[in-house]
C-alpha positions, 0 to 999 in steps of 0.5 A, spaced: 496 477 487 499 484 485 497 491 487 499 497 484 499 505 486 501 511 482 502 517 486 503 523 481 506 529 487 506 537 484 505 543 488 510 544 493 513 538 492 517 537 485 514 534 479 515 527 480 512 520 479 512 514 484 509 507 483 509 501 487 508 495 484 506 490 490 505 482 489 503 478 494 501 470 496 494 471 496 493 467 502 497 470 508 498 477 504 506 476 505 510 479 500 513 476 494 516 481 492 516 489 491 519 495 487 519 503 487 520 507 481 517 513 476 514 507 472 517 509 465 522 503 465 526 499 470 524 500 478 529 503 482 529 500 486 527 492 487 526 486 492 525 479 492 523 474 498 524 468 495 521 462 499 524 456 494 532 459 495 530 462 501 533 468 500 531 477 500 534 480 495 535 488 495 537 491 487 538 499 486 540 501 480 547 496 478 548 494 487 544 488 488 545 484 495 542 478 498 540 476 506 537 469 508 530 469 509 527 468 516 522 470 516 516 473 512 515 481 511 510 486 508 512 491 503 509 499 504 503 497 499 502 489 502 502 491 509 496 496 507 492 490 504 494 486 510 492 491 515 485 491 511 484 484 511 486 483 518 480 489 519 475 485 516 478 478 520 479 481 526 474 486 528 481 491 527 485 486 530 489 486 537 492 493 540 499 492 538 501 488 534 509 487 529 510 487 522 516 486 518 518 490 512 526 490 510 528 496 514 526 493 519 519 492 525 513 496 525 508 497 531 503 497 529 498 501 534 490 501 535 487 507 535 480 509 537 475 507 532 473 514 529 468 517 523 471 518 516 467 522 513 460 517 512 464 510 515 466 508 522 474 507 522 479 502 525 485 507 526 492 504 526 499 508 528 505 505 525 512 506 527 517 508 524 515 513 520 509 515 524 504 514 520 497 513 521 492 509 517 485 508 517 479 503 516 473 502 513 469 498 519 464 494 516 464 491 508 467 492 503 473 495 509 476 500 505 482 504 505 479 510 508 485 514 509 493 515 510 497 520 513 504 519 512 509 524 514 515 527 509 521 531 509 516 537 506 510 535 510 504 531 511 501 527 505 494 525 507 491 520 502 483 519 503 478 515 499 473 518 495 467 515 492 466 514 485 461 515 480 459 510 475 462 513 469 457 516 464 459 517 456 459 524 454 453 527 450 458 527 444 462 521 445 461 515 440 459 509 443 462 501 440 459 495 439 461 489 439 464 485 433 463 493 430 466 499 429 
């Protein structure tokens, strides 16, 4: 399984591009391998949990170093698909619980449950990096919100709901098998 997210930064902040590709074993959502960049070429930065060899592998620009595989960790966009499944499997799953990523453990704690807009939330408090993730209680559990802390202030992320796309007035329409 593979997830992508593009987050495209203006205003206070410079200009400035970020995607974060994510793919996972799409049975325990355990990541596989990651990489962070502006999406024009080559990441930035890379890793690679590599079960076969058993080692994680951590690449920025030309440096590359490897560590023995322990244990099985969670990439930034992977552990946010974790934590929706676990939502979904768990009725928002137990009040602390542990992650791994290759900075390090997370904690990650239980918040109230609380209104997103429309949608009852399980709400989750990260640390490191005190961020607070919430989500959708009922089906199809989704990421209602991030609130993630930066060196030029909070970054808040929320859910919309989108519209079916309807064709404009002037836009021509194609068939199959014409032009």
């Amino acid at each position: 399984m593979v997830a992508r997210v593009q987050t495209d930064f203006s205003g206070v902040l410079p200009d400035l591009r970020r995607v974060q590709t994510s793919r996972l074993d799409p049975r325990t959502l355990t990541s596989l391998s990651y990489a962070e960049g502006d999406g024009r070429g080559r990441a930035a930065f890379e890793t690679t949990f590599d079960r076969r060899t058993g080692l994680v592998t951590l690449r920025q620009g030309k440096e590359e170093a490897s560590t023995p595989l322990t244990t099985d960790y969670h990439d930034p966009v992977g552990l946010l698909l974790w934590l929706r499944a676990r939502a979904a499997a768990q009725g928002g799953g137990p009040e602390r619980s542990y992650a791994h990523l290759t900075g390090g453990r997370v904690l990650i704690q239980r918040l109230p449950d609380s209104q997103i807009g429309e949608a009852e939330a399980h709400g989750y408090y990260l640390r490191p990096g005190n961020a607070y993730v919430y989500v959708e209680r009922g089906t199809p559990h989704r990421l209602l919100r991030l609130i993630q802390p930066t060196d030029f202030g909070l970054i808040e992320a929320n859910a919309q709901a989108t519209a079916a796309r309807r064709p404009a007035p002037n836009e021509k329409r194609r068939r199959r098998g014409r032009d």
